[in-house]
N, C-alpha and C positions, 0 to 999 in steps of 0.2 A: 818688257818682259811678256813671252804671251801665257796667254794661261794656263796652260795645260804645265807648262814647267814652273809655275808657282808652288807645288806641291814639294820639287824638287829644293828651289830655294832655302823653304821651311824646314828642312830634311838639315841642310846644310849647318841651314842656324842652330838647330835645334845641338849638333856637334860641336860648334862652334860652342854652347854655353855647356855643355856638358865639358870638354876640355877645359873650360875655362875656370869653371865652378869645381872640378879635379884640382885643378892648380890652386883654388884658395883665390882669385882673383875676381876682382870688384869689376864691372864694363869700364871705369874710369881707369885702372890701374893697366888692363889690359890694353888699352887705348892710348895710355900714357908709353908703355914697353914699347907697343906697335907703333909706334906715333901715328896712330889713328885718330879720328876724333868722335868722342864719346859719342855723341849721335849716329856716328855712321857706325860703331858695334853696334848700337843698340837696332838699327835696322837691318844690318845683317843678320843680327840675330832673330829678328822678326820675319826674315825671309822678302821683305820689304828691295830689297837693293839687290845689284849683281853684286860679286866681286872680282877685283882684278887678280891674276897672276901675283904682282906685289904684294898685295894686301894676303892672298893665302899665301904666300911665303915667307913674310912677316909674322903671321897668326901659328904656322907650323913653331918656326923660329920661339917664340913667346913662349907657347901651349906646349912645346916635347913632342909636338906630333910629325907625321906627314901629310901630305895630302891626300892618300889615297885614306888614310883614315879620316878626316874630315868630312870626303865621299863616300865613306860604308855609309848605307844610310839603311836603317833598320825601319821591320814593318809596325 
């Protein structure tokens, strides 16, 4: 990941737990829905990791979102 897009990542995550914590869900439960695995939310949500195509379409899937809201990223 280069740097300058690490800000972006953090944007992402930061969506990512905001959807999730809307839904009332735990990193384990959502992980469990997404068959994700709890470590890789938890670093998504740190902005830590990419993610694939799958895994946001799975995380839409789960969370009631799109992806284009998971990419609104606010200042």
């Amino acid at each position: 990941m280069k740097p300058e897009y690490q800000i972006y990542y953090e944007k992402f995550g930061l969506n990512v737990v905001y959807y999730r914590k809307r839904k009332k869900l735990t990193q384990l439960q959502l992980a469990d829905l997404a068959d994700i695995d709890r470590s890789h939310i938890s670093a998504i949500e740190l902005g830590k990791v990419g993610v694939s195509f799958d895994v946001i379409f799975r995380l839409c899937e789960v969370l009631d979102t799109t992806p284009n809201k998971l990419f609104e990223f606010r200042d």
